[in-house]
VEXVO-345564 format. One line per 5 residues: number of its first residue (from 1); for each residue x, y, z of C-alpha. Coordinates in steps of 0.2 Angstrom, whole numbers, plus 2048, in hexadecimal, padded with zeros to 3 digits. Layout:
BEGIN
NUM = X:Y:Z  ... .
***
This chain:
BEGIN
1 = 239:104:2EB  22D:114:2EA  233:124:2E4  22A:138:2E1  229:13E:2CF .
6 = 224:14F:2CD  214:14D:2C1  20A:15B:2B4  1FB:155:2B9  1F2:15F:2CA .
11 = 1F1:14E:2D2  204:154:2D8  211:147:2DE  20C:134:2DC  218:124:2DF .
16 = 221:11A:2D2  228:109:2D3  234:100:2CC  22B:100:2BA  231:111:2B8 .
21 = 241:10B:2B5  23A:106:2A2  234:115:29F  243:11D:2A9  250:113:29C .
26 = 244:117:28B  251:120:281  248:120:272  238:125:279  22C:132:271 .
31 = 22C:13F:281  23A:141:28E  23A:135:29B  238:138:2AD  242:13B:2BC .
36 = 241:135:2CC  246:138:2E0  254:142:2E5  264:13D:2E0  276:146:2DF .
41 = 281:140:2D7  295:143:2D3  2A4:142:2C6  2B6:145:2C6  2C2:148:2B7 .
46 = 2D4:143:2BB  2E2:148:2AE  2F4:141:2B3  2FF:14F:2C0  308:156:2B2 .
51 = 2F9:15E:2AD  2F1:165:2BD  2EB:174:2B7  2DC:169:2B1  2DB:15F:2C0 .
56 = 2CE:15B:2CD  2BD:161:2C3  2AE:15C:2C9  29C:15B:2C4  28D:159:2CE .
61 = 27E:155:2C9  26E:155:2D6  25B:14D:2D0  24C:151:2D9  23C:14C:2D1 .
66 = 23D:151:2C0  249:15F:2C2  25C:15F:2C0  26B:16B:2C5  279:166:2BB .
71 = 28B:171:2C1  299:171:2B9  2A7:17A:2B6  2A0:18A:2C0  28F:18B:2B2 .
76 = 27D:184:2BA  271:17A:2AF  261:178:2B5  255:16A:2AD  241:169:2AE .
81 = 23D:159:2A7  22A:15C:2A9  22D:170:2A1  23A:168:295  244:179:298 .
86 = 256:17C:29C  25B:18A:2A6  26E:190:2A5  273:199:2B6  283:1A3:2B7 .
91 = 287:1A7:2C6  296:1B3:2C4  28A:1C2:2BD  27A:1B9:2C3  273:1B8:2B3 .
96 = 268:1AA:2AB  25D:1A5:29C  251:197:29A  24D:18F:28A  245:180:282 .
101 = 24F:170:285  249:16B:273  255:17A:26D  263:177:278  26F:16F:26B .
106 = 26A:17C:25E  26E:18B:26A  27E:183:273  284:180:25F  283:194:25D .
111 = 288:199:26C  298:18E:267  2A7:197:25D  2A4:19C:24A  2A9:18D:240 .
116 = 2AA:18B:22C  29B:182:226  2A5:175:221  2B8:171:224  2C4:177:216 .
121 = 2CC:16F:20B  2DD:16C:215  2D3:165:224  2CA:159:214  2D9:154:20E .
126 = 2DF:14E:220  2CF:145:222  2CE:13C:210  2E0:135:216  2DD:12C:225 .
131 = 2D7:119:228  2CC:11A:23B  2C6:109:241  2BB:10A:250  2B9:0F9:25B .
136 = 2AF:0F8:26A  2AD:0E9:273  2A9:0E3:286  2B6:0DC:28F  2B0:0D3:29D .
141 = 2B8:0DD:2AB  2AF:0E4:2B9  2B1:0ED:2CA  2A6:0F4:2D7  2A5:10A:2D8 .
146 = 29E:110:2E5  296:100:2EA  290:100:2D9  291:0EF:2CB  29C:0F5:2BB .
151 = 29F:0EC:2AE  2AD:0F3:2A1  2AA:0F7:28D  2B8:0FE:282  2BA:108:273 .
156 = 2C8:109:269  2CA:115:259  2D9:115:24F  2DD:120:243  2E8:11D:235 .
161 = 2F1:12C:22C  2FC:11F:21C  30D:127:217  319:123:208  32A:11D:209 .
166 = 336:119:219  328:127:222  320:11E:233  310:11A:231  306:127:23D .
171 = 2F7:120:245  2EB:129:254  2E4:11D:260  2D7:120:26C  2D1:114:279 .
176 = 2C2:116:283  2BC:10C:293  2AC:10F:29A  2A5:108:2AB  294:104:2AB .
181 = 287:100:2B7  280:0EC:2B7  26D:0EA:2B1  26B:0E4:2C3  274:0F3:2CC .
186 = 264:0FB:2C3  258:0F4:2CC  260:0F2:2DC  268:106:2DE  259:114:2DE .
191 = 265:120:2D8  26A:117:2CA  259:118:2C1  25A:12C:2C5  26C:12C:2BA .
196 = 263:122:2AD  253:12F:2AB  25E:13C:2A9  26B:132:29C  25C:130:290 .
201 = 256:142:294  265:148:290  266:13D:27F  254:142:27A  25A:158:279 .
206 = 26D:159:27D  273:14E:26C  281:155:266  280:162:258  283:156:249 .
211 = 293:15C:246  29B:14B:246  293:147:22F  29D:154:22C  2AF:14F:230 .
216 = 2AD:13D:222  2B5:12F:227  2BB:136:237  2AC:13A:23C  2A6:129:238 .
221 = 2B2:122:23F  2AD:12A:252  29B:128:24E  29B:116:258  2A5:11B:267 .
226 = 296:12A:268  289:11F:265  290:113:272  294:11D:27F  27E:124:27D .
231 = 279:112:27C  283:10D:28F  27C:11C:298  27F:117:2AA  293:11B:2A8 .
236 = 299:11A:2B9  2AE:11C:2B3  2B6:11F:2A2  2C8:11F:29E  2CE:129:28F .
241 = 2E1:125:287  2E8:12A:276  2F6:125:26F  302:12B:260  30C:11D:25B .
246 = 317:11A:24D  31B:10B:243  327:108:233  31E:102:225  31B:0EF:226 .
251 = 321:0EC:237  31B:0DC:23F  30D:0E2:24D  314:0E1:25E  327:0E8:256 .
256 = 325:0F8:25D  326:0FB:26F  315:100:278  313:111:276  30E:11C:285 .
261 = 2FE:125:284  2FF:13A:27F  2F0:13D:288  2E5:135:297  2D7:13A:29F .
266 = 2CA:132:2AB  2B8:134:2B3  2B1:12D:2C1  2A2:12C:2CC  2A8:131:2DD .
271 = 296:134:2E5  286:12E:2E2  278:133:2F1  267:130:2F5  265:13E:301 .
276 = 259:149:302  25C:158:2F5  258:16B:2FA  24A:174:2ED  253:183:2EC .
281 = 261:17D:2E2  252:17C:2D4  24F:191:2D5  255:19D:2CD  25C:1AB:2DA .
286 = 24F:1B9:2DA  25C:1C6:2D6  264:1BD:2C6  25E:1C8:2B4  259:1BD:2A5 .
291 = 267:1BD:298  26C:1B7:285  271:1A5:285  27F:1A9:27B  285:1B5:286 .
296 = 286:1A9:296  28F:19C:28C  29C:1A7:286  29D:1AF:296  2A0:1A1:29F .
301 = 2AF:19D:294  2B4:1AE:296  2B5:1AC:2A9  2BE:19D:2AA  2CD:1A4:29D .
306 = 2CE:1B4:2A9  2CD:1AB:2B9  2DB:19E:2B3  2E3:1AF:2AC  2E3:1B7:2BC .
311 = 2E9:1AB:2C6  2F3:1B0:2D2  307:1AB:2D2  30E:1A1:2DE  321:1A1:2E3 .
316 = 32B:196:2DB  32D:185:2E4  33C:180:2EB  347:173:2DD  355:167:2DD .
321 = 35E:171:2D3  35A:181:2DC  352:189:2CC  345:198:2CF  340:19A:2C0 .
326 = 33B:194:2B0  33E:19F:2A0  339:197:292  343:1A1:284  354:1A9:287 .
331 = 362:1AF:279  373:1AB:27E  37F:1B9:27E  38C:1AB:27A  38A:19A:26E .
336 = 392:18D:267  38F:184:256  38A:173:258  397:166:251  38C:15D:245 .
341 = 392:14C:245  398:144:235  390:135:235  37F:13B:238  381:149:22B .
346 = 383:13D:21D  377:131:224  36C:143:21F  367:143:231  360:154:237 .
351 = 356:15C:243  353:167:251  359:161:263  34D:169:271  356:16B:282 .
356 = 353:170:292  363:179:29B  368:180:2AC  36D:190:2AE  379:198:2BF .
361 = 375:1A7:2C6  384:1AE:2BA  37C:1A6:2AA  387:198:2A8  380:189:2A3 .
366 = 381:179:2B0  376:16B:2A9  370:169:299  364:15A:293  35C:156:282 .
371 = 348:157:280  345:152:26F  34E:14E:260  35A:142:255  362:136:261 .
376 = 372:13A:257  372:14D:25B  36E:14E:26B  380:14D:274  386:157:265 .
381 = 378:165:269  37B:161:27D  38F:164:27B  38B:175:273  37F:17C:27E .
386 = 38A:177:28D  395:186:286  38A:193:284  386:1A2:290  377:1AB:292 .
391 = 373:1BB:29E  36E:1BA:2AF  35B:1B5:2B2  355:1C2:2BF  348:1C0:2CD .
396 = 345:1CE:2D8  355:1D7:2D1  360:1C6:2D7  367:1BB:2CB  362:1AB:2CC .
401 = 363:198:2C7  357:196:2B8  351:189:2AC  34F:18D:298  34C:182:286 .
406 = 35A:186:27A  358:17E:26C  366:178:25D  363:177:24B  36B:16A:240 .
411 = 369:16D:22D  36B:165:21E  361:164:20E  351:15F:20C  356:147:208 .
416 = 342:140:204  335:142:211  337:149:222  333:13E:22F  324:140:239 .
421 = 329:146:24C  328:13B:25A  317:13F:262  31E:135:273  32B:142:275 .
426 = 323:150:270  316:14E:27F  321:14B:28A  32C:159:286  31B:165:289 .
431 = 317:15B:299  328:15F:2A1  328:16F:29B  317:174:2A2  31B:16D:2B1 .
436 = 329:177:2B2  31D:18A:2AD  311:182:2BC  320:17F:2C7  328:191:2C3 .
441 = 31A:19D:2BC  31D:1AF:2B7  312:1BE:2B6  30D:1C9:2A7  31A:1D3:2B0 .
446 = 329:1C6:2B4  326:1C3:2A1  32B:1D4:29B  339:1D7:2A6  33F:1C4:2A0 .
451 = 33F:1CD:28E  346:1DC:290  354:1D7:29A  357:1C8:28B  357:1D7:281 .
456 = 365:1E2:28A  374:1E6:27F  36C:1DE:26E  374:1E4:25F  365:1EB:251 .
461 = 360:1D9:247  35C:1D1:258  356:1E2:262  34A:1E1:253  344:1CE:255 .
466 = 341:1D1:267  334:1E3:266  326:1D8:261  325:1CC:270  32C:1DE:27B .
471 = 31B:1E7:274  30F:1D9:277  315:1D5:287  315:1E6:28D  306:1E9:289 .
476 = 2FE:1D7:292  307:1DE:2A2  2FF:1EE:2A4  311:1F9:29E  306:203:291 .
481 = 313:211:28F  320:203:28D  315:1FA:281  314:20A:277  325:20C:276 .
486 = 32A:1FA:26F  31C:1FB:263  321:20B:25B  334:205:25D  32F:1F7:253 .
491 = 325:1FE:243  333:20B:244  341:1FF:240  337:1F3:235  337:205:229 .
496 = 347:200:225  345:1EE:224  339:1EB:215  344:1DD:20D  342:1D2:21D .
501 = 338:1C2:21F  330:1C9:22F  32D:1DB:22C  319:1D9:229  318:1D1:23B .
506 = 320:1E1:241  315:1EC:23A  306:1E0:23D  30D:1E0:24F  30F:1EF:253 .
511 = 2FF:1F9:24B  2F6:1EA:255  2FF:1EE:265  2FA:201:264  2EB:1FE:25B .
516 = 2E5:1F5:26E  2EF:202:277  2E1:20F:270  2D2:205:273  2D5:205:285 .
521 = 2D8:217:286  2C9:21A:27D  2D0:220:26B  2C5:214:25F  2C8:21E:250 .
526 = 2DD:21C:253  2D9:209:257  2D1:208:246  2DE:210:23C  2EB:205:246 .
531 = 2DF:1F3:244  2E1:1F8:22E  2F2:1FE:230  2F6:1ED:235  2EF:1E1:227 .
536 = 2F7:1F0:21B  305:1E4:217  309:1D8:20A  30B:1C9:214  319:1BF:21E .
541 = 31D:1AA:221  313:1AD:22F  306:1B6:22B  304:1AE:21B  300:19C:224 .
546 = 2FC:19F:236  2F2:1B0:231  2F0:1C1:23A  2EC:1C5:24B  2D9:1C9:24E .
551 = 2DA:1CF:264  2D8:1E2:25B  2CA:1DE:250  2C2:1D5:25F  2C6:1E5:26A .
556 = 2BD:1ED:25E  2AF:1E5:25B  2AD:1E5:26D  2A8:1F7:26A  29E:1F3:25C .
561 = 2AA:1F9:24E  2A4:1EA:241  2A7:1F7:232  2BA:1FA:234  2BB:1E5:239 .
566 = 2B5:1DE:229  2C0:1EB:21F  2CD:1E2:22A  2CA:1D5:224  2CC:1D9:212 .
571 = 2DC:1DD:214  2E0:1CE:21D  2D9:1C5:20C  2E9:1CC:202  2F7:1C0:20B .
576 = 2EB:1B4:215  2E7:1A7:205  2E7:19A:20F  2DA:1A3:21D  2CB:1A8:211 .
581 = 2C0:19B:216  2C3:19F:228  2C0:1B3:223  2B1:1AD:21A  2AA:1A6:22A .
586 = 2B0:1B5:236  2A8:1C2:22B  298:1B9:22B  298:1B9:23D  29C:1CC:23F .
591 = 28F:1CE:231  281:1C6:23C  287:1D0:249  291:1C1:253  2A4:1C2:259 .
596 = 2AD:1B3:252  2B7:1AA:25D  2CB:1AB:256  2D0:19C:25D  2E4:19E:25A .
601 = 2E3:1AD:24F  2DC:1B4:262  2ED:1BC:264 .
***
């Protein structure tokens, strides 16, 4: 079987035969091996429906010669395997930049966000607890994809995390199938020779960043289910399951019942062609500027977050239940005290129950069920909630039947070691309520007007407790002037309220709130006195573990304010102990003139 491979030489095109292939399938070869004829070729990531906002995403790759277009996720890579460049195209500014494959890992690694040069100490205490096991094994299954031979290999990674006493024993296991293609499917599918090219291509400059050393026996511990999945290549499906189970200590295996996976996800080949593939997918659009390869990256990301942002809100669909709309938080203007059963009290059983209740369109509860918790509160924490009321939920100024999560704390004090929670019910308590925010979504807007009505008639404590969600969500809806408002409302009432737990969150709140109120009108110098105002605090529960918001600092160094954002982050040093290494790496960062990436501290 002939084939064209684009050569350096001025002889031009030549034919290749099936010898190729060893070249083609040399993945520890001194150059790059070669590519072949055309060739597209097509994956598809599945997740299970509960989680269809990461559903259907395809990538397509197309081969002609020695050049690759790889698309993904709305970024372009072009490959020259002859050049050995990379070419990144983004095609929503119509930017590109070309680089070296040879530096494609080093650039990807800083273009990634700013991470400490090596985990903290909490992250290595996790680490040095836990036991991984990694098997991988063949397991004589095959089937036939897209006309294609497959023969099934599996890796399983468990991870142990020991405990002391009547505490489960936690374990993480991962299991991995991965469909590959028959020797002999080689040799008798042309494009298949093309998929393994570019497998040992990609090997020879995409490795990953070496990231893996530094994560101890963890990361040895994933090291074989990496090296495995480079040495099979031709991977035409994998299937991805993790699993959280929990087992008492020295329970006989096969005790517990099967656990049901957390998380799944699978890829598949869904198109592999031969056909004739057009040059100009290989060109870079004439009017496209070169750009920073950091700044496509992160601009791509950027995109992405704003597009699934900016989504447009469809109407609730219709329900059994008849509920248009999910509110996730709601206070009731009447409760009822749980009756905390006497035989689970001086068992010591405690807890919070999670439920999920029904509201008319007069704010009486119709239906309550329990998410999560204690099997012997549930009925208990179900039989109170039955009796509360809460206000009307409003949709286009009409009441209406609504859904919300009230949730009931049982007490008692602290009997030995808290029991690890059941990761099973947890996932499925997320899984049905994000079905339930995809079933009934609300706008920045429909989220403020949720709050403020919550709000109505609230006597000072819990007016108090509610200004720093009004002020935020005020200003994510576009209500500047009412975002004002609750801000100032706020840092005037936390004046008096020095003494409480949560009066550092209302000043760092509110100074944030108008601290981003002033950059978009254009007042830098009040956004930095608001941005120090706001870490001006001694600290809080909250801030004091989870640590301060950083969206004003980025605001700021947006606009190139990196003075005022490392003096930010001084004061931030005062109550966030526990986040100097993480203030260590973000100052470095602004120092080299970079913007970290916040990761949860982002809000």
């Amino acid at each position: 079987m002939n084939c064209t491979r684009a050569a350096s030489s001025a002889s031009g095109r030549r034919g290749c035969n099936r010898h190729s292939l060893v070249l083609c399938l040399a993945l520890s070869c001194s150059v790059a091996p070669a590519l072949c004829a055309d060739v597209t070729v097509r994956y598809q990531t599945l997740v299970p429906a509960s989680m269809p906002s990461v559903m259907d995403l395809p990538s397509t790759t197309y081969i002609k010669g020695n050049k690759v277009r790889a698309v993904s996720g709305g970024m372009v890579m072009l490959i020259d395997a002859v050049k050995q460049e990379i070419t990144l195209i983004d095609d929503a500014h119509k930017t590109f930049v070309t680089i070296p494959a040879s530096q494609f890992a080093k650039s990807i690694a800083g273009a990634m966000p700013e991470m400490p040069s090596s985990p903290n100490e909490e992250v290595q205490a996790l680490l040095a607890w836990t036991k991984p096991t990694v098997e991988s094994r063949s397991t004589g299954r095959t089937d036939t994809i897209q006309g294609i031979q497959a023969a099934e290999h599996e890796i399983t990674t468990i991870i142990e995390m020991p405990t002391t006493g009547d505490t489960p024993r936690m374990q993480m296991k991962i299991v991995v199938q991965v469909w590959i293609a028959k020797p002999e499917e080689v040799q008798r599918v042309p494009a298949l020779r093309e998929l393994a090219a570019l497998s040992a291509w990609q090997q020879y400059f995409l490795d990953p960043m070496g990231t893996l050393p530094q994560l101890g026996q963890m990361g040895s511990a994933m090291a074989p289910l990496r090296d495995a999945m480079r040495q099979y290549g031709l991977v035409l499906r994998t299937r991805m399951e993790m699993f959280m189970p929990a087992a008492s200590p020295g329970a006989p295996a096969g005790s517990q019942a099967a656990p049901k996976p957390v998380m799944q996800m699978s890829t598949e080949l869904v198109e592999l062609s031969s056909a004739p593939v057009d040059d100009a997918l290989f060109q870079i659009p004439n009017d496209y500027a070169a750009a920073d390869f950091g700044a496509i990256v992160k601009g791509a990301a950027q995109d992405a977050a704003q597009a699934a942002k900016a989504a447009p809100v469809k109407p609730a669909a219709p329900r059994p239940d008849g509920a248009r709309a999910y509110v996730p938080s709601l206070s009731p203007v009447e409760r009822v005290e749980p009756v905390y059963p006497a035989e689970a009290r001086a068992q010591g059983v405690a807890g919070n129950v999670d439920l999920l209740a029904t509201l008319d369109p007069q704010g009486n509860v119709t239906h309550v069920e329990a998410l999560t918790g204690p099997e012997p509160l549930r009925q208990p924490a179900i039989d109170a909630v039955n009796r509360w009321k809460f206000r009307p939920v409003l949709r286009d100024g009409q009441p209406v039947i609504a859904l919300t999560n009230p949730v009931v704390f049982f007490n008692l004090p602290a009997r030995g070691p808290i029991p690890p929670p059941n990761f099973e019910e947890q996932t499925a308590k997320f899984e049905r309520l994000g079905q339930l925010e995809r079933e009934m979504p609300r706008s920045p807007q429909q989220v403020l007007a949720d709050l403020e009505q919550d709000a109505v008639g609230r006597d000072e404590p819990h007016r108090f407790l509610a200004l720093n969600g009004l002020a935020k969500a005020a200003l994510e809806a576009g209500a500047a002037d009412k975002a004002s408002a609750y801000a100032n409302e706020l840092l005037a009432a936390a004046a008096h309220r020095k003494s409480e737990w949560n009066y550092a969150d209302a000043i760092h709140d509110g100074h944030t709130v108008l601290g981003l109120l002033a950059v978009r009108q254009g007042d830098i110098e009040k956004a930095r006195e608001h941005l120090l105002d706001s870490a001006q605090v001694e600290g809080s529960p909250v801030l004091n573990s989870f640590g301060p918001g950083m969206a004003l600092a980025k605001a700021l160094l947006d606009k190139g304010e990196t003075v005022v954002v490392l003096q930010y982050f001084s004061l931030c040093r005062t109550f966030w102990k526990m986040g100097a290494t993480k203030l260590d790496a973000w100052s470095e960062a602004v120092r080299n003139g970079k913007t970290p990436d916040f990761g949860v501290n982002s809000r």
